[in-house]
MIVO-981850 format. One line per 4 residues: their letters; for each residue x, y, z of N, C-alpha, C, O. Coordinates in steps of 0.02 Angstrom, whole numbers, plus 50000, padded with zeros to 5 digits. Layout:
<sites>
A	X/Y/Z/X/Y/Z/X/Y/Z/X/Y/Z | ...
</sites>
This chain:
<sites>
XXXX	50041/49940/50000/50000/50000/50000/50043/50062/50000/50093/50065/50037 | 50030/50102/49968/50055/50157/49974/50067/50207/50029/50017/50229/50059 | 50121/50226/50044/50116/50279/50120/50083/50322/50122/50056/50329/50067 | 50069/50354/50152/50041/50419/50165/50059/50501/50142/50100/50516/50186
XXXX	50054/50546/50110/50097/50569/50106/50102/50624/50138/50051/50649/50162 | 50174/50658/50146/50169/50705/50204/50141/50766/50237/50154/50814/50200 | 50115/50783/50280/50058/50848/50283/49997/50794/50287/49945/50811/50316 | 50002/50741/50264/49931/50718/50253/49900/50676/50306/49846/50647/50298
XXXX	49948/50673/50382/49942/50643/50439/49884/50666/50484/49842/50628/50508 | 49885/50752/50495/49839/50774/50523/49752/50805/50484/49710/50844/50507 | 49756/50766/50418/49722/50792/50387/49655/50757/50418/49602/50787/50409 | 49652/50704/50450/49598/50678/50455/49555/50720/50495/49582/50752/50540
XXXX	49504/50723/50487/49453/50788/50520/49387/50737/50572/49378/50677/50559 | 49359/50762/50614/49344/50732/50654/49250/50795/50640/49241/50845/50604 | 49199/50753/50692/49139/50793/50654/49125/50834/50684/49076/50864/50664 | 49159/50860/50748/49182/50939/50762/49184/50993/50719/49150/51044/50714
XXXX	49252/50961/50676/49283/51013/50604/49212/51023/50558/49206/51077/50530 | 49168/50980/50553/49122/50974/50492/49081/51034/50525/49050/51066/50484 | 49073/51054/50588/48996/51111/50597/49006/51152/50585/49062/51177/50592 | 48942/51187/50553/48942/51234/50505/48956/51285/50553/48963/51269/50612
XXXX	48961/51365/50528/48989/51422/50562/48948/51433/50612/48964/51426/50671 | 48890/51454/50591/48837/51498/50620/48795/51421/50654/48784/51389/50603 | 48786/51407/50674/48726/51334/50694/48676/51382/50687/48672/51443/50695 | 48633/51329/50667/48554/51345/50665/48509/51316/50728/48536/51268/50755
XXXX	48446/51335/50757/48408/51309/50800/48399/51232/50790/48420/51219/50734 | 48382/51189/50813/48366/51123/50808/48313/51120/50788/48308/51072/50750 | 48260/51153/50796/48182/51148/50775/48171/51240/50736/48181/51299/50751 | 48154/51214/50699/48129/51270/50662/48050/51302/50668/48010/51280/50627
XXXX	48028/51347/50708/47957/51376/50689/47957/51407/50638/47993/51458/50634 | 47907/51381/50568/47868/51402/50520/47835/51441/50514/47834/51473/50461 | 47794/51454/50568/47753/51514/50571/47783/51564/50585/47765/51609/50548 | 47836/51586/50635/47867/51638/50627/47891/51665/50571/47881/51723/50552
XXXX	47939/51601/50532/47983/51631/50479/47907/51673/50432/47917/51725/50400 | 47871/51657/50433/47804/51668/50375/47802/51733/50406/47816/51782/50371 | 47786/51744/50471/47746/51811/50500/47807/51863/50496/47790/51922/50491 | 47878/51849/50496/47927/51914/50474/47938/51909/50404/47952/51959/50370
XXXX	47934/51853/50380/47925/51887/50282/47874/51916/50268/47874/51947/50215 | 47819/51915/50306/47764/51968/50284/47773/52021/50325/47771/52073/50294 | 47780/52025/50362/47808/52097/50406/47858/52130/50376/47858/52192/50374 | 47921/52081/50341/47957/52147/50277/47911/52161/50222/47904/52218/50200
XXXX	47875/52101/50197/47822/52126/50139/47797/52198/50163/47786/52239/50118 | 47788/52212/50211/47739/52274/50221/47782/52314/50240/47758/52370/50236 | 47817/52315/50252/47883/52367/50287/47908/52383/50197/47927/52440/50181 | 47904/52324/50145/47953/52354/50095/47905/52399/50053/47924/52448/50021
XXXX	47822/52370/50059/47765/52406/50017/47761/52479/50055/47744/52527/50020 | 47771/52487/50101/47766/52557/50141/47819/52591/50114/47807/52639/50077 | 47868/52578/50125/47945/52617/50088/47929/52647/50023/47934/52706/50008 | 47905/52589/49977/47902/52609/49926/47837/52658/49890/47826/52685/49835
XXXX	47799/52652/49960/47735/52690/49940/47762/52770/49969/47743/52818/49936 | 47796/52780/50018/47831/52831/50035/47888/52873/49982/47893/52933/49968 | 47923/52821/49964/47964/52847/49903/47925/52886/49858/47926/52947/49858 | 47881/52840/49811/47834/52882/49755/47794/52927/49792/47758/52953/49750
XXXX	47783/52947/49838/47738/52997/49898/47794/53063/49868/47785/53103/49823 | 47856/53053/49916/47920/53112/49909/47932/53115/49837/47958/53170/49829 | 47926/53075/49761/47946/53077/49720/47887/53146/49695/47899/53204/49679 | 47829/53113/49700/47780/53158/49677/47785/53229/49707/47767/53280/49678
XXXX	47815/53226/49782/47809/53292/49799/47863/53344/49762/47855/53405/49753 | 47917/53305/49743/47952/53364/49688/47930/53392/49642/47946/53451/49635 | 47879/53356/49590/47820/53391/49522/47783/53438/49569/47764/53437/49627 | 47781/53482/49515/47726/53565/49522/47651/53512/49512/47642/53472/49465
XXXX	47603/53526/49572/47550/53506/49555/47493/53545/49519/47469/53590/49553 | 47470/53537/49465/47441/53569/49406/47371/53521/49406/47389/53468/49381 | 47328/53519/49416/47278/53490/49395/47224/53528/49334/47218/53589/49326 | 47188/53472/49296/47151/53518/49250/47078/53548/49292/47066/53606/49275
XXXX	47044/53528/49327/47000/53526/49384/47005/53549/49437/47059/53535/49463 | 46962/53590/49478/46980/53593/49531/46908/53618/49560/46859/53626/49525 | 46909/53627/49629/46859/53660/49663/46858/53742/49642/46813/53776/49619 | 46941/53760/49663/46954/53853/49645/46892/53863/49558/46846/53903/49546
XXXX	46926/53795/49508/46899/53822/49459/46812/53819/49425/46782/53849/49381 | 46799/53778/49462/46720/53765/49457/46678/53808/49487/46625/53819/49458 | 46691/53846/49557/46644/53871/49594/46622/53931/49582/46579/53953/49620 | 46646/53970/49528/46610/54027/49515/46577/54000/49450/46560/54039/49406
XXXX	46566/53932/49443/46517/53922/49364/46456/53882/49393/46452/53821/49387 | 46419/53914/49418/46347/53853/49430/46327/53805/49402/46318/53752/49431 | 46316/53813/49341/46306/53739/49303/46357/53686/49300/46340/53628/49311 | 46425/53702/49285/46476/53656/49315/46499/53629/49363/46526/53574/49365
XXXX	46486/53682/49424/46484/53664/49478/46446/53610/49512/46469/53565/49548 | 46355/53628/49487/46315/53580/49500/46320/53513/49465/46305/53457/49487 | 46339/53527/49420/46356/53458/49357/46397/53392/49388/46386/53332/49393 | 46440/53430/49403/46493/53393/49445/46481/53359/49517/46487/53301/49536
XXXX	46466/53406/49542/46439/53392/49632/46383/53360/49625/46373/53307/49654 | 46331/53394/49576/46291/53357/49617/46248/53390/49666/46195/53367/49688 | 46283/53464/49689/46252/53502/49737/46223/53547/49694/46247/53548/49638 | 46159/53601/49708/46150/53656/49683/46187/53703/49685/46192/53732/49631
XXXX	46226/53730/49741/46270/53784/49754/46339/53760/49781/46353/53701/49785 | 46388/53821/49802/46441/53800/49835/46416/53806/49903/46455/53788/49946 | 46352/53830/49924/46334/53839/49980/46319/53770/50019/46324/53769/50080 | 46302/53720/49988/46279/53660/50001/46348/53614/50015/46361/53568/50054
XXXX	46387/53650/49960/46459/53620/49951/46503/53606/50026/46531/53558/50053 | 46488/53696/50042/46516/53713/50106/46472/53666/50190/46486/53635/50241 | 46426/53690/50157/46390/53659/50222/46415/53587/50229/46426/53573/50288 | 46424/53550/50196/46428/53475/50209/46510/53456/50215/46523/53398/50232
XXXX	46549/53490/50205/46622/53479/50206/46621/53512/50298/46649/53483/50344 | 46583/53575/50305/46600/53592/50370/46565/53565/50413/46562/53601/50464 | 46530/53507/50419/46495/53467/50445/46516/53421/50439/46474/53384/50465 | 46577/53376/50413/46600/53309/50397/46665/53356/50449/46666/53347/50510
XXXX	46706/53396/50422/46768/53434/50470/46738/53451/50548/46782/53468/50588 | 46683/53450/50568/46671/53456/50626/46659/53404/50671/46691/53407/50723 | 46613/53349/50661/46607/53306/50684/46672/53228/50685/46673/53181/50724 | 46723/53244/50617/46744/53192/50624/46815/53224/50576/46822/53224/50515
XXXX	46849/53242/50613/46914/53282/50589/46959/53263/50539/46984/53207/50538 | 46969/53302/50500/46979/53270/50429/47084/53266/50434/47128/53308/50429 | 47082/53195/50446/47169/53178/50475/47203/53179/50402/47186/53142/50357 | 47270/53244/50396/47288/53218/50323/47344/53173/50321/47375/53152/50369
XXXX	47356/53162/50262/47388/53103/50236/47434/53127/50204/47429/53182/50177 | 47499/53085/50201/47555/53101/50145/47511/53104/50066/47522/53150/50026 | 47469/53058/50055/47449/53057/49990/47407/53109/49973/47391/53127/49916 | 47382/53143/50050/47322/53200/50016/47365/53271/50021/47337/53322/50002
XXXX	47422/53272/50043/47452/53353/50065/47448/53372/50004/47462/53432/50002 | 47438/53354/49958/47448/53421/49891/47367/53432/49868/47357/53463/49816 | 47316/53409/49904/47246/53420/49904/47211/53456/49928/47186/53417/49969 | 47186/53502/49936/47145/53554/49997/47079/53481/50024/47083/53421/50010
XXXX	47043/53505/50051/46975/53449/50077/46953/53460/50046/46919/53411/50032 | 46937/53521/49997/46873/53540/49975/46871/53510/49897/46818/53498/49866 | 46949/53497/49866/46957/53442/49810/46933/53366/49842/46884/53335/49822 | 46957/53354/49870/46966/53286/49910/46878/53270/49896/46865/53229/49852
XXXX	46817/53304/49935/46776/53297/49933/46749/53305/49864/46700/53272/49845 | 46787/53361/49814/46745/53372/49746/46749/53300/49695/46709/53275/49656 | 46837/53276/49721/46826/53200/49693/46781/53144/49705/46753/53104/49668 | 46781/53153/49763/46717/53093/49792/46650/53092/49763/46622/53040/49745
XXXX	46627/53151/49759/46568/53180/49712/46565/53163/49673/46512/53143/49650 | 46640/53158/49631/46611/53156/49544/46617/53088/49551/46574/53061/49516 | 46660/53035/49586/46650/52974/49589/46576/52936/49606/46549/52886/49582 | 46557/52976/49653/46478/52953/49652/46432/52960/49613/46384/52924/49599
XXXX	46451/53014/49592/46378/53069/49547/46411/53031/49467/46368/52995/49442 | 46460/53033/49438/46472/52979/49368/46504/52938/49362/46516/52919/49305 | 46534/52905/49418/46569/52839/49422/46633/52838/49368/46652/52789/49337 | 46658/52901/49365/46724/52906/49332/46753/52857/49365/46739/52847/49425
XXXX	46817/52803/49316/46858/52773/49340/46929/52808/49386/46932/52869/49380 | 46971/52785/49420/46995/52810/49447/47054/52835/49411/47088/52885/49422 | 47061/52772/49347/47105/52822/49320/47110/52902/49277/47158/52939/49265 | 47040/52907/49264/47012/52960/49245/47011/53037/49287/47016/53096/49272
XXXX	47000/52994/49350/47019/53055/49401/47076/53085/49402/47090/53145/49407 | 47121/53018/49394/47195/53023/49426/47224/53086/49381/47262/53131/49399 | 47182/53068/49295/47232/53125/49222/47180/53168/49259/47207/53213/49228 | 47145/53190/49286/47109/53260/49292/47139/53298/49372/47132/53359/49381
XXXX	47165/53261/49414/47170/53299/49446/47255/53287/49472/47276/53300/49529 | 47306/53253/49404/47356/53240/49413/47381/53200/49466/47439/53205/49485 | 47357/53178/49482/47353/53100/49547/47390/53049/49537/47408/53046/49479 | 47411/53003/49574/47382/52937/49574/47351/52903/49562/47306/52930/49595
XXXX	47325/52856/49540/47271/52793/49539/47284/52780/49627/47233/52794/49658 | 47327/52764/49660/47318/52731/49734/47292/52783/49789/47262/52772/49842 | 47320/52867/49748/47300/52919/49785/47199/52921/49781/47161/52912/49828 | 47185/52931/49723/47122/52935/49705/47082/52861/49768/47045/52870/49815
XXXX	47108/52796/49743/47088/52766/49776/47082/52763/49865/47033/52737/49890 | 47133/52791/49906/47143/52817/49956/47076/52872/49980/47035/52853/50021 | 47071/52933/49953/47036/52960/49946/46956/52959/49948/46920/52977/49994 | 46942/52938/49900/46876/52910/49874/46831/52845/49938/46774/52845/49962
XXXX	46888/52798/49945/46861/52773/50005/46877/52796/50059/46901/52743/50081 | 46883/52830/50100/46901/52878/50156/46838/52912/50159/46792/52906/50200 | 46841/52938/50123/46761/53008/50093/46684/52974/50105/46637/52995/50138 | 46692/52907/50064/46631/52857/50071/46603/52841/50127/46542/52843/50137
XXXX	46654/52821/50175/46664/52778/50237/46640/52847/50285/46602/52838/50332 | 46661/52900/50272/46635/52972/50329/46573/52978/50305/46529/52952/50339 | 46557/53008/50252/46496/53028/50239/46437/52987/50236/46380/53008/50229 | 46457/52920/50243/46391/52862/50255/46368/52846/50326/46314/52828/50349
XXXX	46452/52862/50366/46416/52848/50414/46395/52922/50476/46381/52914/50535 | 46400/52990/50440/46398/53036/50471/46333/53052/50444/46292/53061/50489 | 46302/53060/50367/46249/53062/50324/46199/53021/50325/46141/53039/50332 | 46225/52947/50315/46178/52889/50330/46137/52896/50374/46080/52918/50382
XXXX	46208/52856/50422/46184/52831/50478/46178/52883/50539/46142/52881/50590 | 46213/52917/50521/46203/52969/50587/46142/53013/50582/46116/53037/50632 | 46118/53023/50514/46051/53087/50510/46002/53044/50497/45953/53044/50534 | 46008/52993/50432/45949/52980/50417/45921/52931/50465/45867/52947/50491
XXXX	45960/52851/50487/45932/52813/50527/45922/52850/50588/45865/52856/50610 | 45972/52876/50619/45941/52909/50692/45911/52946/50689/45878/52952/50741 | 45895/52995/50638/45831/53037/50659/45780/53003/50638/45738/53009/50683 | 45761/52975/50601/45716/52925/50583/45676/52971/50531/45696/53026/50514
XXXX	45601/52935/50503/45565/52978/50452/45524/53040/50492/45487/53027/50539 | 45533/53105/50470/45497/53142/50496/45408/53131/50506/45369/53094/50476 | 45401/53166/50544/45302/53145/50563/45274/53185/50506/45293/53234/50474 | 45224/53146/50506/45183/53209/50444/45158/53274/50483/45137/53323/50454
XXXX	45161/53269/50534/45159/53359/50561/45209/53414/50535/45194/53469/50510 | 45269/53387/50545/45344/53420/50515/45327/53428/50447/45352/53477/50419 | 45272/53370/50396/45276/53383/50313/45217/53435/50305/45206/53459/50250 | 45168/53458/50376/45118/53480/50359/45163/53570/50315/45142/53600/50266
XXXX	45227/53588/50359/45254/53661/50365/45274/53663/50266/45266/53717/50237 | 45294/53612/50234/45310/53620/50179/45288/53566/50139/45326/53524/50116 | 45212/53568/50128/45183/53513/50095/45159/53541/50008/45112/53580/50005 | 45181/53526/49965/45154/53553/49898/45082/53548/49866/45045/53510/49896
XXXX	45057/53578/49814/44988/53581/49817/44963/53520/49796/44906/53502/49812 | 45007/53480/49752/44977/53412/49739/44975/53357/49809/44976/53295/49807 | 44974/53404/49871/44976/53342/49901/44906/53392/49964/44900/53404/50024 | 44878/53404/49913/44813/53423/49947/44750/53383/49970/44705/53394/50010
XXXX	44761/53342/49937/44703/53316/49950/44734/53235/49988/44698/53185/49994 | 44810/53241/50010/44832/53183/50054/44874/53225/50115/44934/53224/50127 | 44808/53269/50155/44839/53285/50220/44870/53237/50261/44904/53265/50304 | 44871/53177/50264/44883/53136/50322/44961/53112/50288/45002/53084/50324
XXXX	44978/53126/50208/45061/53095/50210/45089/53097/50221/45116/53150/50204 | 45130/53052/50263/45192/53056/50293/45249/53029/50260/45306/53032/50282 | 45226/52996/50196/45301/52958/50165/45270/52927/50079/45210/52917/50069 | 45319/52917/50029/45300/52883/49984/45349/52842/49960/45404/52866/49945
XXXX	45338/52791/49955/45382/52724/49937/45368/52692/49862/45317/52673/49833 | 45436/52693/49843/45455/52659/49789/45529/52599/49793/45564/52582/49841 | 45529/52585/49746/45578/52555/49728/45613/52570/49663/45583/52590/49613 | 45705/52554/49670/45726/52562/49603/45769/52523/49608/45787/52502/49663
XXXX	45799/52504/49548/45857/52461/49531/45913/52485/49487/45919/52524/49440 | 45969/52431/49534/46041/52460/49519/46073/52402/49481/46091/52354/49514 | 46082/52400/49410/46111/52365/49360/46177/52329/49415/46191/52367/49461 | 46217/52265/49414/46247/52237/49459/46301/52197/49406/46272/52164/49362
XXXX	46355/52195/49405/46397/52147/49385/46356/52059/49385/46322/52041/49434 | 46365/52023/49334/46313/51956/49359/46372/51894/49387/46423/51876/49357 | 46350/51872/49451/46395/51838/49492/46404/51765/49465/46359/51723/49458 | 46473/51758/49452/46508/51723/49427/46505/51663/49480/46499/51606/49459
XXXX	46507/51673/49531/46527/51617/49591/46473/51573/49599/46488/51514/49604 | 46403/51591/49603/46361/51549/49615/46288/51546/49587/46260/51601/49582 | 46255/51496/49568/46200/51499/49502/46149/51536/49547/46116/51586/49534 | 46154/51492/49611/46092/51539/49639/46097/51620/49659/46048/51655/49669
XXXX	46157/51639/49662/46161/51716/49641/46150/51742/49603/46115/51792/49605 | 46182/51710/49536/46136/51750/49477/46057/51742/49466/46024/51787/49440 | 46025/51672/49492/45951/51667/49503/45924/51721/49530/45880/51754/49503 | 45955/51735/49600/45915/51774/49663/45942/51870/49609/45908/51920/49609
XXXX	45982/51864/49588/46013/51948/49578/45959/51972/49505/45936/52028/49497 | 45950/51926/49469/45892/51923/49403/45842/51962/49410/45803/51936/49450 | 45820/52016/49391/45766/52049/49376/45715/52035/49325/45717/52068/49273 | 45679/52001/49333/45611/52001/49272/45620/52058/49248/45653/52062/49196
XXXX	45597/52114/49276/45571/52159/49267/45630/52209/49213/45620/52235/49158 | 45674/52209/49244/45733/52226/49207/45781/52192/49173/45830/52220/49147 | 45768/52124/49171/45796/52074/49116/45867/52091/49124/45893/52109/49072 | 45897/52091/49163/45963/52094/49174/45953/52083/49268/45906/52079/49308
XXXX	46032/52081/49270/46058/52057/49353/46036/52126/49408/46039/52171/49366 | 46024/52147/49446/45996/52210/49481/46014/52184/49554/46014/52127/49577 | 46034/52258/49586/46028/52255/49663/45939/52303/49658/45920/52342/49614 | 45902/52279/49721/45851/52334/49743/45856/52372/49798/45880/52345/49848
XXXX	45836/52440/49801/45824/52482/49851/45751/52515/49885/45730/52557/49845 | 45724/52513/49922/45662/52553/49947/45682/52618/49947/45741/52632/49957 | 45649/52651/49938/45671/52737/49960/45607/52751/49960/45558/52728/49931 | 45625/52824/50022/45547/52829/50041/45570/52913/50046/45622/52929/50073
XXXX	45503/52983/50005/45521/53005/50025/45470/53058/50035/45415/53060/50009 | 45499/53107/50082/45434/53144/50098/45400/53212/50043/45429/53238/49995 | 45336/53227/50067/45309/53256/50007/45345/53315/49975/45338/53336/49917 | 45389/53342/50029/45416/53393/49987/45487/53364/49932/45526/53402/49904
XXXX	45487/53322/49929/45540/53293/49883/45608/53255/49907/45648/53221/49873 | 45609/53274/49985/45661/53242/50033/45674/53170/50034/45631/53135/50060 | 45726/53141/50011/45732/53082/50041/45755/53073/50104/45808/53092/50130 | 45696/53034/50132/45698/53014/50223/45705/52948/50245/45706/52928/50303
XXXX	45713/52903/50176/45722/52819/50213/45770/52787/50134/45770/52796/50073 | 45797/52756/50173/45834/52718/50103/45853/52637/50140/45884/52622/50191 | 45834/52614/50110/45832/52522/50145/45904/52497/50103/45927/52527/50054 | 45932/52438/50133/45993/52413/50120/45976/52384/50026/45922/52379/49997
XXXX	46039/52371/50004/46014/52340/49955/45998/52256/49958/46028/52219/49997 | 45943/52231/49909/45912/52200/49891/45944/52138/49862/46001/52139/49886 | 45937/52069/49813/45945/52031/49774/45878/52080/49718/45832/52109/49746 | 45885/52080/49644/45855/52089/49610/45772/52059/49583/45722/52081/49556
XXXX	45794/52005/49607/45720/51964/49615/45669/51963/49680/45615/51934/49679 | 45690/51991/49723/45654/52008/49799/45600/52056/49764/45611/52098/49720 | 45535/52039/49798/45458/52079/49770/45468/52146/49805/45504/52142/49855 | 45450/52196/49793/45417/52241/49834/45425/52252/49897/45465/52287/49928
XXXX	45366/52206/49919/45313/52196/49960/45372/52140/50026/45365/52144/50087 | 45414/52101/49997/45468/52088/50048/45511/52122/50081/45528/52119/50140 | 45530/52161/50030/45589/52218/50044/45553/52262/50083/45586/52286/50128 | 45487/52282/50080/45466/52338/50119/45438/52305/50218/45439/52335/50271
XXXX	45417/52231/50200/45425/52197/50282/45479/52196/50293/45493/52215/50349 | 45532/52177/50253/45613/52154/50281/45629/52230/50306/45634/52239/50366 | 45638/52293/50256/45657/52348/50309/45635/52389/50351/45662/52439/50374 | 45561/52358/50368/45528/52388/50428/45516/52456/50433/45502/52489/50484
XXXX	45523/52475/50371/45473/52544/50348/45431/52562/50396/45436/52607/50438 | 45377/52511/50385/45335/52525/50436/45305/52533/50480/45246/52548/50493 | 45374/52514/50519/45358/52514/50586/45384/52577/50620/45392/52581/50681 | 45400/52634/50574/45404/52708/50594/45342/52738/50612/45337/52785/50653
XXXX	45273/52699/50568/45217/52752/50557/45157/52713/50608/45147/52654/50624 | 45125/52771/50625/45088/52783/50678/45037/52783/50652/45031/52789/50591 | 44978/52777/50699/44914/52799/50674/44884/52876/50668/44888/52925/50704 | 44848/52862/50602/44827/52895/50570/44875/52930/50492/44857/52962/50443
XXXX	44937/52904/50514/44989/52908/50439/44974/52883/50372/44965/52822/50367 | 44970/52922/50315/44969/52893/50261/45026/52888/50232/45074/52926/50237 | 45020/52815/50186/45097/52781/50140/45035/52799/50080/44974/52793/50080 | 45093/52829/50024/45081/52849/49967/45112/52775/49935/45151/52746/49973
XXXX	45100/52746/49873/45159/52685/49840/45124/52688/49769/45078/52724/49749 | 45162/52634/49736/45154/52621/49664/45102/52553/49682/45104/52521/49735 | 45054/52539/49622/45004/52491/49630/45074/52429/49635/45059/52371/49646 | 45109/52438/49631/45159/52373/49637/45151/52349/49708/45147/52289/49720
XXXX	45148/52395/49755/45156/52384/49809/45092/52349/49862/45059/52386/49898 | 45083/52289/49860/45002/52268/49896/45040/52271/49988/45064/52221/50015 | 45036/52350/50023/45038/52345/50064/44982/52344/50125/45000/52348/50184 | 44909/52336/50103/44846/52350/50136/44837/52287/50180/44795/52280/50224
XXXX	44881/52246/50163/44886/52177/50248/44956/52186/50281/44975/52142/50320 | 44993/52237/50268/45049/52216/50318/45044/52289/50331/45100/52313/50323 | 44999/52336/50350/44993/52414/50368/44976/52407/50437/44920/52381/50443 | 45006/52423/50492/45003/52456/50549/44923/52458/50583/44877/52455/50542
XXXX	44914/52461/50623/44845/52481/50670/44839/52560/50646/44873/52603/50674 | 44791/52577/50589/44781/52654/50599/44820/52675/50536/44803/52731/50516 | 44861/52648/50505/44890/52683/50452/44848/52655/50379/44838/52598/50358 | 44833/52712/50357/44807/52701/50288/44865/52696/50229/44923/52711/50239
XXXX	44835/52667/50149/44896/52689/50095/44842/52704/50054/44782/52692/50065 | 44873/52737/49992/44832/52763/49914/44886/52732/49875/44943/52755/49873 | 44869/52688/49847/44902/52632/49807/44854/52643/49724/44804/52607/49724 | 44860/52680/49668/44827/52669/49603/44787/52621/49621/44795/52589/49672
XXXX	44720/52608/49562/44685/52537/49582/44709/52506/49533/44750/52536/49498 | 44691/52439/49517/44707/52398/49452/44652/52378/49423/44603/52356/49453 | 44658/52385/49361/44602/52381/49318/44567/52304/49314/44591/52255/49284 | 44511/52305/49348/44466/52247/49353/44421/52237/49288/44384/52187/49289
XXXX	44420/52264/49251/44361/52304/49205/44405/52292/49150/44463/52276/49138 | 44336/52310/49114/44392/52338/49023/44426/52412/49024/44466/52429/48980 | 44410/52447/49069/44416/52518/49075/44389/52530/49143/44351/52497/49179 | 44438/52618/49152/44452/52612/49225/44376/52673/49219/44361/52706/49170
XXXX	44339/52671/49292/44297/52702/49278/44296/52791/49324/44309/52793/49384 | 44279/52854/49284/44283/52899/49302/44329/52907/49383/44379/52941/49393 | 44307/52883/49411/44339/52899/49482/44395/52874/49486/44442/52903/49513 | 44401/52798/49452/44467/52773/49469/44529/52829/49430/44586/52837/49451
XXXX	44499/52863/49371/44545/52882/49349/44549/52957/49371/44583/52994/49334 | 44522/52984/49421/44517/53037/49441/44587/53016/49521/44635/53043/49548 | 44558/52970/49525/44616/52936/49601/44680/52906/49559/44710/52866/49595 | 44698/52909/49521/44760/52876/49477/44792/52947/49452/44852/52950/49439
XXXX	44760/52988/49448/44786/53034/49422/44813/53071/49475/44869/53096/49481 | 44754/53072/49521/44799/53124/49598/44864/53104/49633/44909/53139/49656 | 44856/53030/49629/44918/53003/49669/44973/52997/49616/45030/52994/49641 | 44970/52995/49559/45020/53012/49512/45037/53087/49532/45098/53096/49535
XXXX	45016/53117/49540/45033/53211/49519/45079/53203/49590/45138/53220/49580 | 45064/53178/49667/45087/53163/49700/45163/53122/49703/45217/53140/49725 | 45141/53056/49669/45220/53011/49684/45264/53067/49628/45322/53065/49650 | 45264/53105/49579/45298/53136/49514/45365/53142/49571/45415/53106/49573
XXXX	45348/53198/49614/45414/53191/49684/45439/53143/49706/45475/53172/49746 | 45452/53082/49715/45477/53012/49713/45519/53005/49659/45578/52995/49669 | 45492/53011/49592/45536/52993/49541/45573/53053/49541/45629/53033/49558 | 45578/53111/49533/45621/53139/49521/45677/53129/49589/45734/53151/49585
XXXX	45659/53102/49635/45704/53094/49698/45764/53046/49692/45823/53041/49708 | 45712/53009/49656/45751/52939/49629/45790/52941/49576/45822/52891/49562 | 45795/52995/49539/45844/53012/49487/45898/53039/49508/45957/53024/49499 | 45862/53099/49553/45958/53118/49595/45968/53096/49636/46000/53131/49675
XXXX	45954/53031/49659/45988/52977/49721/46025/52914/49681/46047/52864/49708 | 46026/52927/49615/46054/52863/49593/46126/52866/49609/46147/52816/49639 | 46148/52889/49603/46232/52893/49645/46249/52841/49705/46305/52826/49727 | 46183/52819/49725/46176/52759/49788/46219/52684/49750/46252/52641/49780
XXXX	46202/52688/49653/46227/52637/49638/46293/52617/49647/46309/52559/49635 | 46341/52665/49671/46413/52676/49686/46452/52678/49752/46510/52695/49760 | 46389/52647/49814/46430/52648/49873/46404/52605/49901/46343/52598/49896 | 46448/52556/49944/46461/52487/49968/46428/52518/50034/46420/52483/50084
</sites>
């Protein structure tokens, strides 16, 4: 056999020599290693949302839009908002800044509130995409998005829920001070109920969603809403949304409409509505009649015509509340 050769005596290594530098734990927790790679995930998405924050703050901000430039044009102004005046404008921004303090953001410092809010508007009032916003008011897409839901989330639940559900529907005493002349001959109204529908993406996930979301009536997928409103044209009740195929007459037991109204209250509705078995002790409705006949006879069409001249305020209510189709 061959000798050994020299130097090559102490070469033999023992399994001391073999451990690695650093040792590792003997047992490894998994879930940790997971919960600090996502803890840099968010540490590195923050950095980098900070970076483009300071990047943007070097550009001159130029927008084509603005609040400064709309508010001396009424028709644009209203076009946009949604409001009649800037007076309405003001009132509701200093009423959202009072009750619930408007905290700013790296993404909003190059915004006054009073943009901040004019975006939200036009997002409700025409469902501009966000990237649309973003070329009009030189933005972001993540800024716009930031924004827009921030705005939603205050004003639903300061507007909503804070005025409309807690104060509840006014009494028809309160509608007697500003009641219009078509609603002369229905001293006792206190409310008129309709329904409308909100066209819906058709749900991919499950058959009986697209079953239940189906509108006959509108031959396409629909969310429904109740809205109820008072004679002077006010909307005073707005019920959650619906499945598209829910009647009427469910939606109006399910949101307990009527269990605001008292006796002697009248519900104004569309003949759609057969609410004369689920009405209150004391509350009357004027519901159109339906034609039993070949033809409706003198009176009926004398009572079809009054409560039409009446609900006309409903629909037009329901035209400038469609903006409801745009918030979660």
């Amino acid at each position: 056999m061959a000798s050994m050769e020299p130097g090559m005596a102490g070469a033999t290594s023992t399994n001391d020599d073999l451990a690695p530098a650093c040792e590792l734990p003997a047992v490894y927790d998994v879930s940790d290693l997971r919960q600090q790679l996502q803890q840099q995930h968010s540490e590195l998405a923050e950095l980098n949302s900070q970076f483009l924050s300071m990047e943007s703050d070097t550009v001159p901000h130029h927008s084509s839009i603005s609040y400064q430039l709309l508010k001396d044009n009424k028709s644009q102004f209203s076009h946009h908002t949604g409001f009649p005046d800037t007076a309405t404008f003001t009132c509701v921004l200093d009423f959202a800044s009072r009750f619930s303090p408007l905290v700013p953001s790296r993404k909003t410092t190059l915004l006054s509130t009073e943009d901040q809010l004019l975006i939200t508007l036009m997002k409700l009032g025409h469902n501009f995409t966000h990237k649309h916003l973003a070329l009009l008011f030189n933005l972001g897409t993540a800024t716009i998005t930031y924004i827009t839901s921030k705005w939603i989330d205050l004003l639903h639940e300061l507007l909503f829920v804070g005025i409309m559900h807690a104060g509840g529907i006014p009494s028809r005493q309160k509608n007697l001070g500003s009641m219009p002349k078509a609603f002369e001959s229905f001293q006792g109204a206190r409310i008129t109920l309709d329904c409308t529908e909100i066209q819906c993406a058709v749900p991919r996930g499950s058959m009986c969603d697209q079953s239940a979301t189906f509108s006959h009536y509108k031959q396409r997928n629909t969310f429904k809403a109740l809205l109820g409103v008072a004679p002077n044209g006010t909307i005073t009740f707005v019920s959650e949304l619906y499945p598209g195929s829910t009647s009427d007459k469910q939606i109006v037991v399910h949101s307990k409409v009527l269990d605001q109204m008292v006796p002697g209250d009248l519900v104004l509705a569309d003949k759609g509505f057969l609410l004369h078995d689920i009405l209150p002790q004391g509350v009357s409705a004027s519901i159109p009649p339906f034609l039993t006949t070949q033809q409706f006879t003198k009176e009926q069409v004398a009572e079809t015509t009054r409560i039409a001249r009446a609900c006309i305020h409903l629909e037009y209510a329901i035209q400038d509340s469609k903006f409801i189709r745009y918030c979660h």
